[in-house]
C-alpha positions as CSV (number, residue, x, y, z in Angstrom):
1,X,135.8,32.1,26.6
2,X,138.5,34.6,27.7
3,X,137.8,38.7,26.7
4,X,140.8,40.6,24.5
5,X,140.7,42.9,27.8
6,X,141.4,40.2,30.1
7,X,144.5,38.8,28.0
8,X,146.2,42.2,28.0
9,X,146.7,42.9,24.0
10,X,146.4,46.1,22.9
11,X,144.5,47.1,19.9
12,X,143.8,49.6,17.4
13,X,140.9,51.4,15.5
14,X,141.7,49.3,12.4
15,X,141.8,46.6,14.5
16,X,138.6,47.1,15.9
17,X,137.0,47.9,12.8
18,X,138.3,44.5,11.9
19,X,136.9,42.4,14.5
20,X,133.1,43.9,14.2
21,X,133.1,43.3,10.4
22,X,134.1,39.5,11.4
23,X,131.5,39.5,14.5
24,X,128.9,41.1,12.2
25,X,129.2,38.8,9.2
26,X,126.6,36.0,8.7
27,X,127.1,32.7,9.6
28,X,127.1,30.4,6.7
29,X,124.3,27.9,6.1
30,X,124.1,24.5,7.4
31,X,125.8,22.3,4.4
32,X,122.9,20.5,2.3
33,X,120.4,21.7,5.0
34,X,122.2,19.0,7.8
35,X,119.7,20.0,10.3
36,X,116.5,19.1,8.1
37,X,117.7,15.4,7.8
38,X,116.7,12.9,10.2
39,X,118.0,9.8,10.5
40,X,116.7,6.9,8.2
41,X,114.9,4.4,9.5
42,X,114.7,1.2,7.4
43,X,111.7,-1.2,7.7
44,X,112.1,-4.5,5.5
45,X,108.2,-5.5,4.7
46,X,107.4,-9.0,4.1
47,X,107.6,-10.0,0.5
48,X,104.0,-9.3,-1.3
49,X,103.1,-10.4,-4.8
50,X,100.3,-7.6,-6.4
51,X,98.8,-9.4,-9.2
52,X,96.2,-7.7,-10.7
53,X,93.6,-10.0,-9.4
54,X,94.3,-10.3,-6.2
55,X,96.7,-9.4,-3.6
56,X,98.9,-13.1,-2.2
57,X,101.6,-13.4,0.9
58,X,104.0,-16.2,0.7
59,X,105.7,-17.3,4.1
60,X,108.0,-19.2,2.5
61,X,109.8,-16.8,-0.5
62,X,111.8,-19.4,-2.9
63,X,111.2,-19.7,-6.6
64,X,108.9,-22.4,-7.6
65,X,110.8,-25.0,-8.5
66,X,109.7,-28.6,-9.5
67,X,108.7,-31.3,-7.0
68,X,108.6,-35.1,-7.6
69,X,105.4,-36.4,-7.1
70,X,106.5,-38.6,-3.8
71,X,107.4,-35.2,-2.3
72,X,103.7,-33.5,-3.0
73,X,102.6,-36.8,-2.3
74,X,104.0,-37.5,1.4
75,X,103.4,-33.6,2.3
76,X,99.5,-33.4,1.1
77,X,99.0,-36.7,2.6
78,X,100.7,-35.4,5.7
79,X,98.7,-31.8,5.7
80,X,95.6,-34.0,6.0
81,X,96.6,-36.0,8.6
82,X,97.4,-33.3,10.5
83,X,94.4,-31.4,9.6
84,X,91.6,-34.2,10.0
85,X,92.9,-35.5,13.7
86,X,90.5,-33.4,15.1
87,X,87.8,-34.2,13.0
88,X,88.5,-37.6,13.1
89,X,88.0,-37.3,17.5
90,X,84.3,-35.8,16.8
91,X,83.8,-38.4,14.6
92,X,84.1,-41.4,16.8
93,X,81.7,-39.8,19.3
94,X,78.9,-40.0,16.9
95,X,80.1,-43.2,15.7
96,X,79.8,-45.0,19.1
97,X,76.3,-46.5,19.2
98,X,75.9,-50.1,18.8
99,X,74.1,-49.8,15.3
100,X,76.9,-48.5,13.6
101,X,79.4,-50.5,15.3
102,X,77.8,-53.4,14.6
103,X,77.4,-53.0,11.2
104,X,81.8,-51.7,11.2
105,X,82.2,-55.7,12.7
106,X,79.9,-57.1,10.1
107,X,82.1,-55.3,7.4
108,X,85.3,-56.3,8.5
109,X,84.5,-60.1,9.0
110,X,83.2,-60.2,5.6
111,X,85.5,-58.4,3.9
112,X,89.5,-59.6,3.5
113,X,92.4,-57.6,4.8
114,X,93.3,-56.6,1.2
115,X,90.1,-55.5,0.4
116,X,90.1,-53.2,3.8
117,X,93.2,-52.1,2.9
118,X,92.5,-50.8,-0.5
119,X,89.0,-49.4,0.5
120,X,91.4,-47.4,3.0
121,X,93.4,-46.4,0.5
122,X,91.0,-45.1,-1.6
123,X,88.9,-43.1,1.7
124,X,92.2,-41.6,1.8
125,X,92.2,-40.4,-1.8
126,X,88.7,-38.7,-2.1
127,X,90.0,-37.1,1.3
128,X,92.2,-35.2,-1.2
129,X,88.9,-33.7,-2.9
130,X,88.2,-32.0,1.1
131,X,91.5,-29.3,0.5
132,X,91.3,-27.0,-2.0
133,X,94.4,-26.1,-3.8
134,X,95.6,-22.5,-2.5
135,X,97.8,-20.3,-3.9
136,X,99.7,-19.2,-1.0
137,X,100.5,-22.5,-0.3
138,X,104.3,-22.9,-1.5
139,X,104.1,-26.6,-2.5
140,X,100.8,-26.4,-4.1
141,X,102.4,-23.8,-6.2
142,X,105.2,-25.8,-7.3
143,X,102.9,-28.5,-8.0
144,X,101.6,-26.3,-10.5
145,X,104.8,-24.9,-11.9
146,X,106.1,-28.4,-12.2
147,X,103.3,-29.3,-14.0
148,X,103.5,-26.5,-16.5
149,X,107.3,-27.2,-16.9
150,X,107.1,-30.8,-18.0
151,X,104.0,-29.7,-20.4
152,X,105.7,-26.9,-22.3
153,X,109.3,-27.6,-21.5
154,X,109.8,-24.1,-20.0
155,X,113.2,-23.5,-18.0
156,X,111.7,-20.0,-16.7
157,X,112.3,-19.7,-13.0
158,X,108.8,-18.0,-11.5
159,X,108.4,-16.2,-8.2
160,X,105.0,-14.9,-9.2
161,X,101.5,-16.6,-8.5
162,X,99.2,-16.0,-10.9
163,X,99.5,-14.9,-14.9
164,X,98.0,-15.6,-18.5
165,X,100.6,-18.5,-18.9
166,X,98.5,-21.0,-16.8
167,X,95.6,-20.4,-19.4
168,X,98.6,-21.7,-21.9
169,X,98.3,-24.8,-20.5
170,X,93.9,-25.4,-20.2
171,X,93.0,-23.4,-17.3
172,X,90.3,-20.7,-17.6
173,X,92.1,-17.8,-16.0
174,X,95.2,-16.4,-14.7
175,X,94.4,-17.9,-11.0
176,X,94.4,-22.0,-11.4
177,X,92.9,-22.2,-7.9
178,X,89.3,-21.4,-9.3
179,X,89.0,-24.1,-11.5
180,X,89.7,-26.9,-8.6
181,X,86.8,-26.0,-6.7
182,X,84.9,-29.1,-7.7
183,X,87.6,-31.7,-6.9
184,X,90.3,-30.3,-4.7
185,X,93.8,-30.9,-4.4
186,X,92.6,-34.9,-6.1
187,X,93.2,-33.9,-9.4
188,X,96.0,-31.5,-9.0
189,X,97.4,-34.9,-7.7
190,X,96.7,-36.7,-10.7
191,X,97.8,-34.2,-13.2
192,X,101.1,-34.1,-11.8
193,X,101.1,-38.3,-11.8
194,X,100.6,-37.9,-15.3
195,X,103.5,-35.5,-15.9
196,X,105.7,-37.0,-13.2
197,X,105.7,-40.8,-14.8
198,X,106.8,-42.6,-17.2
199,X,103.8,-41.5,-19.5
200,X,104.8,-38.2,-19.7
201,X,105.7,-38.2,-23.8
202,X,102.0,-39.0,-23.9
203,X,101.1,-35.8,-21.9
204,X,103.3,-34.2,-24.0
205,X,101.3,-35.7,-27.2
206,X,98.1,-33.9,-26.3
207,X,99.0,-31.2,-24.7
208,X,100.6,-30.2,-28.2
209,X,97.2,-31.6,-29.4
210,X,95.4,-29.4,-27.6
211,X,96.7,-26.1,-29.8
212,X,95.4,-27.8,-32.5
213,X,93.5,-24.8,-34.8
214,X,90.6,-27.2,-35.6
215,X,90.3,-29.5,-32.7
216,X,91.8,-27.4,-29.6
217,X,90.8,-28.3,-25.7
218,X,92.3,-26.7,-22.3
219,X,94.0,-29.5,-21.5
220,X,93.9,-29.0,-17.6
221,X,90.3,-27.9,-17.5
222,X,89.8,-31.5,-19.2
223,X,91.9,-33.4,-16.9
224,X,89.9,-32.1,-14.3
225,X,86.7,-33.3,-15.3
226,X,88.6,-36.5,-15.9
227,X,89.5,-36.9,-12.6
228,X,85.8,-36.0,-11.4
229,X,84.7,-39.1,-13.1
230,X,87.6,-41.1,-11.5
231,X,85.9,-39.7,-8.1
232,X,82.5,-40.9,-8.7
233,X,83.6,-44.6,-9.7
234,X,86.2,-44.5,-7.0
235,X,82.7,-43.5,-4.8
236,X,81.0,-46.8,-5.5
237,X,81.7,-49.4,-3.1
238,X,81.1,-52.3,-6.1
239,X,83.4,-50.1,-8.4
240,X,85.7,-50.6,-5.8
241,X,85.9,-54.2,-5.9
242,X,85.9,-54.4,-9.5
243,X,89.4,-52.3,-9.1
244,X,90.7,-54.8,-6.7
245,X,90.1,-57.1,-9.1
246,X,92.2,-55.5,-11.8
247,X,95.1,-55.6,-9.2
248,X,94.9,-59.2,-8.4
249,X,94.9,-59.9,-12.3
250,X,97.3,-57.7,-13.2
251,X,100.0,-57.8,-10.4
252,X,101.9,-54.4,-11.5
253,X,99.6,-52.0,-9.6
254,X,99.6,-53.0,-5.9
255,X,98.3,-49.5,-4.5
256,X,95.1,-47.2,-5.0
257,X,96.9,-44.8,-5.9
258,X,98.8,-46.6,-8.5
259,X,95.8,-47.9,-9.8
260,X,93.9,-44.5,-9.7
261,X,96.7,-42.9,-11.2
262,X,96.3,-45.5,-14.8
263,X,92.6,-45.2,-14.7
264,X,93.5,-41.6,-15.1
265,X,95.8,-41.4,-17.8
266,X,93.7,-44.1,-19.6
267,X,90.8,-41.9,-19.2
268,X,92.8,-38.9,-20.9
269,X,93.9,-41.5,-23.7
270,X,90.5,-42.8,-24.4
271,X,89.3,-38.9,-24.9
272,X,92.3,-37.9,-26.8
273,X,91.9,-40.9,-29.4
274,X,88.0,-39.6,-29.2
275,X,88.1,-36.5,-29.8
276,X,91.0,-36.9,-32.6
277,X,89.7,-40.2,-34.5
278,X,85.8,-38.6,-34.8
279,X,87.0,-35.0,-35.6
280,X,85.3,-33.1,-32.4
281,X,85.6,-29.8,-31.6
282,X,84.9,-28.3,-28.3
283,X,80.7,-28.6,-28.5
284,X,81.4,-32.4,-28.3
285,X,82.9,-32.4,-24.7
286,X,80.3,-33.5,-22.8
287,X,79.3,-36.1,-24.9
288,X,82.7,-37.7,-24.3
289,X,82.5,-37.0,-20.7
290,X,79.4,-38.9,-20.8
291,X,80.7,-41.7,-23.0
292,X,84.1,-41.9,-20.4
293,X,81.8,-42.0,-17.4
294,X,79.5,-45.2,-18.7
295,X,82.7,-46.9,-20.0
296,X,84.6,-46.8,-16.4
297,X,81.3,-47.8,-14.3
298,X,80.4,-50.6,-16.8
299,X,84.1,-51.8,-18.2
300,X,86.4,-50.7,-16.8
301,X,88.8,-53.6,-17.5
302,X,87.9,-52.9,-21.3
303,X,89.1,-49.3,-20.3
304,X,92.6,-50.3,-19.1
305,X,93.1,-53.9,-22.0
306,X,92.4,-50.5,-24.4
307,X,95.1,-49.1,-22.6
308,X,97.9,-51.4,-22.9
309,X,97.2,-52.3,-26.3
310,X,97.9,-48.7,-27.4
311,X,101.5,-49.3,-25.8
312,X,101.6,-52.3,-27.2
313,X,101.2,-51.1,-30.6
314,X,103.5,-48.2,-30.1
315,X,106.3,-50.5,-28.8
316,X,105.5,-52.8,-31.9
C-alpha cells in the first residue's frame, strides 16, 4: 500500500493528529465471535428405538402396518428355506447309510402320495417352532401389530417395538418376543390365522372375554399354550393320519395348514366355552390345558363336529 509521502499530499498538525487517533483506535470485534465457529458437520445416525428394556435397530424404518396372513406366510416360509439349505446339505451326509435309506423306501412304498404330501406339510410346520420371533425383524413386527389391530380395533400407527399395550392383549410383558420361546414363530402364525380369517368376530368374542372382572385370561399367553398342544399332536405320526382322515371326510380343508389352522381356533373355542360355562378363573388353566390336550389326541374329530355345530347353531 502506497505512503502519504510517496503520493505528494501535504498535511497538517491537525491532520496528523487526525490520522494517529484513527491508527490508534481499536479494531472492533469479530461479529458474534466469527472466528470461534467452525463449520457444522452433520452426521445422520441410523434410526434407534430406546425402550426402556432394551435397546432395538430396525433396518427397514416404516410404520408397522398390517400384513395378510399369505404375505407372513410366503416370507416366514421363505426365511426358512433360505435359512435351512445348509442344514438340510449336513443332513443328507448323515443320512446316507443304507439303514436309514432303507427304511426312507419302506416308508414311501407304504405310504400314498397324499399321505407324503401332508406329512410334508406338517414337517414344514413344526419347522416354524425352529425361529424365534424377533423384534427387529420388521415383518414379525407387523405380524404382531396386525394382530393387536384386528383384536382391539386400534387405528394407531406404531413405529415403536415394545410397550405396556401388548400386555392389553395376553402377553406377560412389554417385549412379546419372551413369551414365544417355547413354540416359535408356529404360534405367532396361528394367532394371526385366527385374526386374519373369517373367524375373526369370534377372536373378537373372547378377546373382550378375556377383560372379564371375574373370569379374565391373557388371551395371547393362552393361544400359545394352545398352539403347543397343536405341536405335540401334530408330533405323532398316528395323530397325523387321523388328520388326513378329517380332510378326506370333510373335503373343505385340503392343506396342513388349513387343517392346523381349525384345530386351532377349535381348540380356543373349546377353552372359551370351558372356561365361561363352568365359571373358571385363572387357577383352573391347566386343568383345561390338560382336558384340551386328551380331547385332541383321543377325538379329535369330536373336537372339530363340536366345532361346526357351534356355527351351526349361531347361523340357526
Amino acid at each position: 500500500m502506497a505512503d502519504l509521502d510517496d503520493i505528494g499530499i501535504e498535511i497538517n498538525d491537525t491532520d496528523e493528529r487526525c490520522i494517529d487517533i484513527i491508527e490508534n483506535c481499536p479494531s472492533p470485534p469479530p461479529p458474534f465471535h466469527r472466528d470461534n465457529i467452525q463449520q457444522e458437520i452433520i452426521i445422520q445416525p441410523p434410526v434407534i428405538f430406546n425402550d426402556q428394556e432394551q435397546r432395538i435397530t430396525l433396518k427397514n424404518i416404516v410404520p408397522f402396518d398390517n400384513i395378510f396372513f399369505n404375505d407372513a406366510k410366503i416370507y416366514l416360509f421363505e426365511t426358512m428355506k433360505n435359512n435351512s439349505s445348509i442344514l438340510n446339505e449336513t443332513k443328507k451326509k448323515s443320512d446316507q447309510n443304507f439303514f436309514q435309506r432303507f427304511i426312507n423306501f419302506f416308508r414311501s412304498a407304504i405310504t400314498s402320495h397324499n399321505t407324503l404330501e401332508f406329512n410334508r406339510q406338517c414337517e414344514e410346520l413344526l419347522n416354524l417352532t425352529t425361529y424365534s420371533c424377533n423384534m427387529s425383524d420388521c415383518i414379525h413386527i407387523r405380524i404382531l401389530y396386525t394382530i393387536y389391530r384386528r383384536l382391539t380395533n386400534s387405528k394407531e400407527i406404531f413405529y415403536t417395538t415394545l410397550g405396556p399395550h401388548w400386555e392389553d392383549i395376553g402377553f406377560q410383558t412389554s417385549n412379546p418376543e419372551t413369551d414365544f420361546r417355547s413354540t416359535g414363530l408356529f404360534s405367532i402364525f396361528f394367532l394371526l390365522y385366527f385374526v386374519d380369517s373369517m373367524y375373526l368376530p369370534l377372536a373378537k368374542q373372547i378377546y373382550q372375554f378375556s377383560h372379564d372382572e371375574q373370569q379374565q385370561f391373557p388371551f395371547c399367553c393362552v393361544g400359545i399354550n394352545l398352539a403347543n398342544i397343536l405341536i405335540k399332536y401334530l408330533r405323532r405320526t398316528i395323530a397325523r393320519m387321523n388328520v388326513e382322515k378329517l380332510i378326506d371326510e370333510k373335503q373343505t380343508d385340503h392343506t396342513a395348514i388349513d387343517l392346523s389352522g381349525k384345530l386351532f381356533i377349535a381348540l380356543y373355542l373349546n377353552f372359551y366355552l370351558k372356561w365361561k360355562d363352568n365359571l373358571y378363573t385363572i387357577e383352573y388353566t391347566q386343568q383345561v390345558f390338560n382336558e384340551l390336550e386328551q380331547l385332541i389326541m383321543n377325538r379329535p374329530k369330536i373336537l372339530l363336529e363340536e366345532f361346526d355345530n357351534y356355527f351351526q347353531r349361531k347361523q340357526t
